[in-house]
N, C-alpha and C positions, 0 to 999 in steps of 0.2 A: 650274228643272225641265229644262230643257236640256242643264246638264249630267250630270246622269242615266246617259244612255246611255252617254256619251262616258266616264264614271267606272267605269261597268260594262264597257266594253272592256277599261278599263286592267286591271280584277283580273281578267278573262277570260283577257289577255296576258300579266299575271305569274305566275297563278298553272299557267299550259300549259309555262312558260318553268322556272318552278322543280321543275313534274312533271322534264319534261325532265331538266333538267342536274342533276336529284338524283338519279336513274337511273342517268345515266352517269358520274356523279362514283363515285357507291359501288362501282360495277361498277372503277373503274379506280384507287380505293384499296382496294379490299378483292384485287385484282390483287396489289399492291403488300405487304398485311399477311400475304396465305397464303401468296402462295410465301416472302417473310422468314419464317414461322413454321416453314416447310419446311425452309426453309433454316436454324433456328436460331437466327434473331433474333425476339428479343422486343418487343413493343412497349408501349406505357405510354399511348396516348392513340389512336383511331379516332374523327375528326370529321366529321360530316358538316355543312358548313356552318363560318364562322369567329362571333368574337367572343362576347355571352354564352351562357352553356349552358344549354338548356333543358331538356332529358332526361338524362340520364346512368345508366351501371351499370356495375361492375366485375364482370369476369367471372375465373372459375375460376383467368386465367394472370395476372391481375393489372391485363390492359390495359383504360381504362375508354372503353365506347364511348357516344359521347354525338351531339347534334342543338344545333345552335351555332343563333344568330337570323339573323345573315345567310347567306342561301342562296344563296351565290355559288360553293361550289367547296368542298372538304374537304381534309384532311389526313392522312397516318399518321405520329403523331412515336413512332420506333423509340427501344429503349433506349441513352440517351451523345449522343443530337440535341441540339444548342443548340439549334436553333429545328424550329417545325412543317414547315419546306421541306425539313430536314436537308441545306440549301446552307452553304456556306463551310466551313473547316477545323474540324475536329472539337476540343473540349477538350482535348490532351492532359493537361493535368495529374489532368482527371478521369477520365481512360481510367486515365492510373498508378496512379491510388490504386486502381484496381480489381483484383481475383484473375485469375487465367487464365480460368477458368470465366464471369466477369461480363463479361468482356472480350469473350469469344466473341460473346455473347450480344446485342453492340451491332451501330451497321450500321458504324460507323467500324473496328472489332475484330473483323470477320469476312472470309474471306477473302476474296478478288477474286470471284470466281467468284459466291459467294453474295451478295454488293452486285450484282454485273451483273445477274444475273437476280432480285433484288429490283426493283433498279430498272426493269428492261426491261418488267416481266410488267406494269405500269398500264399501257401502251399496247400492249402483245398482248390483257390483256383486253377492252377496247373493241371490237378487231378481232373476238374472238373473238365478242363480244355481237351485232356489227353481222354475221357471218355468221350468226349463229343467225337473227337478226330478220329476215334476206334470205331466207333457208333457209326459215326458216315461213311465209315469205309467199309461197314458191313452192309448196311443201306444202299450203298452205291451198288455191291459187287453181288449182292445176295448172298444167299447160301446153299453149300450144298444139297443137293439130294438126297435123300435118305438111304434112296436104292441107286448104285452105282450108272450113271448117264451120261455117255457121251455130250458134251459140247464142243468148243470148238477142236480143231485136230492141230496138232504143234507141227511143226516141219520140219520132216527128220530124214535122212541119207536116202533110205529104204522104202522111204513114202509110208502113206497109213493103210495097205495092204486092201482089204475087202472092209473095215471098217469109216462106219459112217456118222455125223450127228445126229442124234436122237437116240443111236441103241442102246437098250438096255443091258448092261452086262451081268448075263448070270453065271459065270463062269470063267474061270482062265485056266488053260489045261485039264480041265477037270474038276478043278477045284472051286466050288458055288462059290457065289460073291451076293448075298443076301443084301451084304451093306458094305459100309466101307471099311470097317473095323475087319469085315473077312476077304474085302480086297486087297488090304495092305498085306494081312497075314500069306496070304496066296504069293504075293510076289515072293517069297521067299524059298518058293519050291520050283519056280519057273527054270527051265533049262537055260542057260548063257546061248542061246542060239540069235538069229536075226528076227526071225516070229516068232509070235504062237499061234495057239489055237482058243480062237474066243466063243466061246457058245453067248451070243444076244438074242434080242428081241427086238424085232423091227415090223412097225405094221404087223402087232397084232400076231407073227410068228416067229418060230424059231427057227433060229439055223446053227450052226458053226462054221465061221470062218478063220479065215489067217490072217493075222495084223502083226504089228510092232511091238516090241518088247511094250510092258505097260509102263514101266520104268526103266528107257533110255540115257545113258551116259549125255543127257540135254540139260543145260544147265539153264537155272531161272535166274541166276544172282549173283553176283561177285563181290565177298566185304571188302571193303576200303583197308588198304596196306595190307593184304592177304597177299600171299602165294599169287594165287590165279590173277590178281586186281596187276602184279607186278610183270606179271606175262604178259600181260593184254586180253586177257580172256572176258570174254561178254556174254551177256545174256543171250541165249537163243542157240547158243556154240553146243555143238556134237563133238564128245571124244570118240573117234573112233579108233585108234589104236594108245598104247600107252608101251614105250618103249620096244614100240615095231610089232605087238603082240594086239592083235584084234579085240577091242570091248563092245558086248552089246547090252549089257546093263550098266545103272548106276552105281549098284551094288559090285560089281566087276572093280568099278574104277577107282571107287572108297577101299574096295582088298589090296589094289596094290599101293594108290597110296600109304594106307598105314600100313603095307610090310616093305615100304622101303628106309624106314628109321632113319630120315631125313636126307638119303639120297637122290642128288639130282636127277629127275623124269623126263625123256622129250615124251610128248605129245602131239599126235594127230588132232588137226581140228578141223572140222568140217563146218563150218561158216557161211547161212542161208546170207544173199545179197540182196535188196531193196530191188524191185521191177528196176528195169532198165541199167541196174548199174553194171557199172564194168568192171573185169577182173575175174571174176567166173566163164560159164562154159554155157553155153545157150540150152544144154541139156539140164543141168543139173539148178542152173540160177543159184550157185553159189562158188566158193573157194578154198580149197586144202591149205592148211598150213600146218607148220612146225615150230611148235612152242616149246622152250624147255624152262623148266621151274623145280623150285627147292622146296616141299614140304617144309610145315612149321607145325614146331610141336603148340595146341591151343587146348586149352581148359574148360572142356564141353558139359554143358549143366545137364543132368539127368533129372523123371519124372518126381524121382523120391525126394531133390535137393541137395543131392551129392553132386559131386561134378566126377568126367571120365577125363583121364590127359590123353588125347592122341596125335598123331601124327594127319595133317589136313593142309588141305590146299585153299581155304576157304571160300570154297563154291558150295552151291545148292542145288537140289536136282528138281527135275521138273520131270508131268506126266507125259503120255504120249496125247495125249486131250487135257484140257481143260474140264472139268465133270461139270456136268449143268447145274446151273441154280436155280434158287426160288427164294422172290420177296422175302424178308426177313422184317415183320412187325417191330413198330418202335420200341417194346419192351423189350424185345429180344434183341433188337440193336442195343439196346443200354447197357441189357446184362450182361452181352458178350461185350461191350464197351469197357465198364466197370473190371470181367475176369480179366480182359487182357492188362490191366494195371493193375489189377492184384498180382498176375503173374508177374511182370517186370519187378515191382518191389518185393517180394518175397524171392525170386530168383539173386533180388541184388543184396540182400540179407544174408541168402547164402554163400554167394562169392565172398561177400566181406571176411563173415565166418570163415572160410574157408582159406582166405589168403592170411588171415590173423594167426590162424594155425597151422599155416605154411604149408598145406593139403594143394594148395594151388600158387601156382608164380603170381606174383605179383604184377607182372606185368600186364595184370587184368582190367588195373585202373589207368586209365588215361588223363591226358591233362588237356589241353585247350586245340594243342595242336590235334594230337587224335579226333576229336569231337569236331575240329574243322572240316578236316579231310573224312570223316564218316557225312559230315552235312554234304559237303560239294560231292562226294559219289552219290548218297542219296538225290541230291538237284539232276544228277547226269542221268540217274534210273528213270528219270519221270516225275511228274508233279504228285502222282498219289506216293510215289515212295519218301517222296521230299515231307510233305503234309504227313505221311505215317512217322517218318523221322523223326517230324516237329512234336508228335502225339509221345513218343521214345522218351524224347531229352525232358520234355517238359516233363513227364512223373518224374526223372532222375532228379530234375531240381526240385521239384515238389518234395520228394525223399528225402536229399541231402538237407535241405533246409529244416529238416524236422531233427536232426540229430541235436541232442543236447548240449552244444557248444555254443559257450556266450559270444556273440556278433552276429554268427545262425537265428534263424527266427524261432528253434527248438529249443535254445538257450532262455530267451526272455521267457518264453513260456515256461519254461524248467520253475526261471524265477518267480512268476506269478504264481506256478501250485506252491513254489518256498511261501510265498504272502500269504496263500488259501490257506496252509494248514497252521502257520505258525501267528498270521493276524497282521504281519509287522514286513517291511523288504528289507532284501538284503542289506547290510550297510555299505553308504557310501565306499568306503576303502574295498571291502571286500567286493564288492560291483565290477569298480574300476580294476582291480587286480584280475578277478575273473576275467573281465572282456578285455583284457589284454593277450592274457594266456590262451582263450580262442582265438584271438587273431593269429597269434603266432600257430597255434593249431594250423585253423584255416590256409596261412599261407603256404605252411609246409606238406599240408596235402597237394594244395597247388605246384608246387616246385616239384615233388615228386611225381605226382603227372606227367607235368613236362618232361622230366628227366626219365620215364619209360617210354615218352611219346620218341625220345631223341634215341634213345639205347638198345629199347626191345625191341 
């Protein structure tokens, strides 16, 4: 019976994993079938998934699109492909036999131009997927206020003091909060006490009152196979002690984390309950526990593109509010759409850099099992963390497939600028010998995933 739960994880984690990568697999070959169809090549096969076929239909132009049983990744085999990758050198004996017209119509027999941006457009559409999914997620949730404003209030041990939604914050301890670049800076002077002292604006006046630290030991997030994920620690959870010792900041709880150099922590957790549930106290509507957990040391990306190593439990910290938003127009959804996938692949530019030159562990890249178990804790946070997930992975394969490695879509391309400047493609032998030596690339990055997914 035991096993049970532990069985019920695993189809929780495969089945979030295969949501996932069958999203962004279709999104990044159906990239790849429309603009070929745009461009003139026809295709004869749209998989999603490899090995046997479970669905299938042939459609209007011929090309039959089906649902394969392993759902590991898809395919578009265009018209004159040897294989479903459309890697290594093309048949020519079966190009010859072909008419002008049938010749076009292949991707080996169409011009440069139109292979480039067949091949290109799988990993433009990913981008394109993962700005939309950034874009609606800022559309949905707005944006902040320029001038620091209460919205909603978090639920915390201590309650939310004399503070209310709508107030303006101009002030915490003293120290003016014009915006939020001077609200962060302020929390850094704040007393480790249970309040402070907020100077707002409500209705048009001032006052000062006493509220809750502005950054409470409340946590918003727990990563998948972290410290905290192994505890049980959730979203919404209060530390409030750390090894018997009182915390009223977040900043508190990040000091003794990284000064304990990987020694085991109990923790106090203070854990708000759902109305009516049981196991709390009628007073409080919530539940104390004791959790104890192993820091891991993690390889933290800093502003500049360096990374920091420290010692972390990987949680995230939350405000004592929510700050109020405001509508964010459709350009301004795009462009913060667009930044947040510039930041991901230049963030991922630099860890590569940085594990190449052994600045960082390696155990930064993941293999299939990781990426499962980050999809199903995403499915568990909620459907916008899930959909933000899907926006994550999808640039990661949009990226990955642009590196220059023959069977990667970065590789054919590589070969077509080889056509653009030299007139002539690679030859036959040297083709097939290249997309060989990617493959073996390829697999070995896979294997090694895995084998940090199992070890680190």
């Amino acid at each position: 019976m035991d096993l049970l739960p532990d069985f019920g994880n695993v189809l929780y984690t495969a089945a979030a994993f295969v949501v996932a990568l069958s999203i962004i697999v279709f999104i990044h070959e159906f990239g790849h079938y429309i603009v070929g169809r745009w461009s003139g090549i026809g295709a004869e096969v749209f998989s999603l998934g490899f090995g046997p076929v479970l669905v299938s239909r042939v459609d209007r132009r011929g090309t039959r699109w089906q649902i394969a049983a392993i759902p590991l990744g898809g395919y578009v085999r265009f018209n004159g492909d040897s294989n479903a990758a459309s890697a290594g050198a093309a048949d020519e004996a079966e190009l010859d036999a072909m008419s002008p017209e049938e010749r076009r119509r292949t991707l080996a027999g169409a011009p440069l131009w139109a292979r480039f941006a067949t091949v290109a457009a799988g990993p433009v559409f990913n981008f394109i997927l993962s700005v939309a999914i950034f874009a609606g997620a800022v559309a949905w949730q707005g944006v902040a206020t320029e001038a620091p404003t209460v919205g909603r209030l978090a639920t915390l041990p201590e309650g939310e003091g004399a503070l209310q939604p709508g107030d303006r914050i101009l002030a915490l301890d003293g120290h003016e909060t014009p915006d939020y670049r001077a609200f962060y800076a302020a929390l850094a002077d704040l007393p480790p006490t249970p309040t402070v002292r907020w100077s707002i604006e409500r209705d048009g006046t001032t006052r000062d009152i006493d509220g809750p630290q502005p950054m409470p030991p409340l946590l918003s997030g727990v990563m998948p196979s972290s410290a905290a994920a192994g505890a049980g620690l959730k979203a919404g959870d209060v530390i409030t002690k750390v090894d018997g010792a009182p915390i009223w900041r977040f900043e508190d709880l990040r000091s003794r984390v990284g000064a304990s150099a990987g020694a085991p922590l109990d923790l106090t957790v203070w854990r708000p309950l759902p109305a009516g549930a049981a196991g709390g106290t009628a007073a409080t509507g919530a539940q104390l526990l004791t959790l104890s957990l192993t820091p891991k040391r993690m390889d933290l990306p800093l502003p500049n593109g360096d990374f920091e190593t420290r010692w972390m439990i990987g949680a995230t910290g939350d405000m004592a509010f929510a700050p109020e938003t405001r509508a964010a127009g459709p350009l301004e959804a795009l462009e913060r759409g667009a930044g947040q996938v510039w930041t991901i692949v230049t963030s991922s530019v630099s860890a590569f850099e940085h594990m190449i030159l052994g600045k960082i562990s390696s155990c930064n890249l993941h293999g299939a099992v990781g990426i499962a178990q980050g999809s199903a804790a995403a499915a568990q946070a909620g459907a916008m963390d899930f959909i933000w997930f899907i926006g994550v992975l999808s640039t990661a394969v949009g990226f990955l497939n642009l590196f220059p490695v023959p069977v990667l879509d970065g590789g054919h391309l590589m070969f077509y600028l080889w056509e653009a400047v030299t007139r002539r493609p690679p030859s036959p032998a040297v083709l097939n010998v290249l997309t060989a030596a990617g493959m073996v690339a390829v697999l070995s990055l896979m294997l090694f995933g895995l084998w940090n997914d199992v070890t680190c």
